[in-house]
Steps between C-alpha positions, in 0.01 A plus 500: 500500500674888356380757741480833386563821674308755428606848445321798588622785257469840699606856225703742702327855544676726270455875475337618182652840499710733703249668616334195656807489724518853619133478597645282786739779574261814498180605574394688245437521104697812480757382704553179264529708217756692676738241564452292175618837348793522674604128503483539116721789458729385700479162324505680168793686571868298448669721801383597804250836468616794698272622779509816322265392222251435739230716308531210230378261776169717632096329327333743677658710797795566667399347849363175292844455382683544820264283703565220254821561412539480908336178549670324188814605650379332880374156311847494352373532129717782432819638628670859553829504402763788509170736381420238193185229533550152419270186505613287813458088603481597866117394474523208369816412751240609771260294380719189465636549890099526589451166333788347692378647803151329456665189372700478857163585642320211376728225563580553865392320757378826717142571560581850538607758224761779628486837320779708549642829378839341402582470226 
């Protein structure tokens, strides 16, 4: 008797556009807009832009841009260099020591999940 295992094909979620993913990172339409502009310059752009094209950067008003520009810059998206923006892999490093982190979580034996501030 041939036994046959049977296996359960499961499609990984995927992200249909950029946009999709920076609707996890802010709260608003305007906001999305904002960054996806300024990821794509950047992107565009073959050398770091200098901060003092930021009027190239600005969808719809000054304080827009600097509130995003801001919290791209705290995710880790983007990086300030000597006065010159660059795309940066700090998020995604972040990300990969958060799924460590969990990882050690779930396979010890502890009942009880420490948070701490250290890092």
């Amino acid at each position: 008797m041939i036994l046959m295992a049977k296996i359960n094909l499961v499609k990984r979620p995927s992200l249909e556009s950029p946009f999709v993913f920076l609707s996890y990172l802010f709260q608003t339409k305007k906001q999305v807009d904002q960054a996806a502009k300024i990821i794509a310059l950047i992107r565009k752009e073959s050398e770091p832009i200098s901060e003092s094209r930021w009027k190239d950067f600005v969808l719809s008003s000054r304080g827009l841009y600097v509130k995003v520009m801001r919290k791209l810059r705290d995710l880790g998206l983007v990086e300030k260099e000597l006065g010159h923006y660059y795309l940066s892999d700090q998020f995604s490093a972040a990300l990969g020591k958060l799924a460590k982190y969990w990882r050690d979580i779930l396979k010890s034996n502890s009942d009880t999940i420490y948070f701490s501030r250290e890092s």
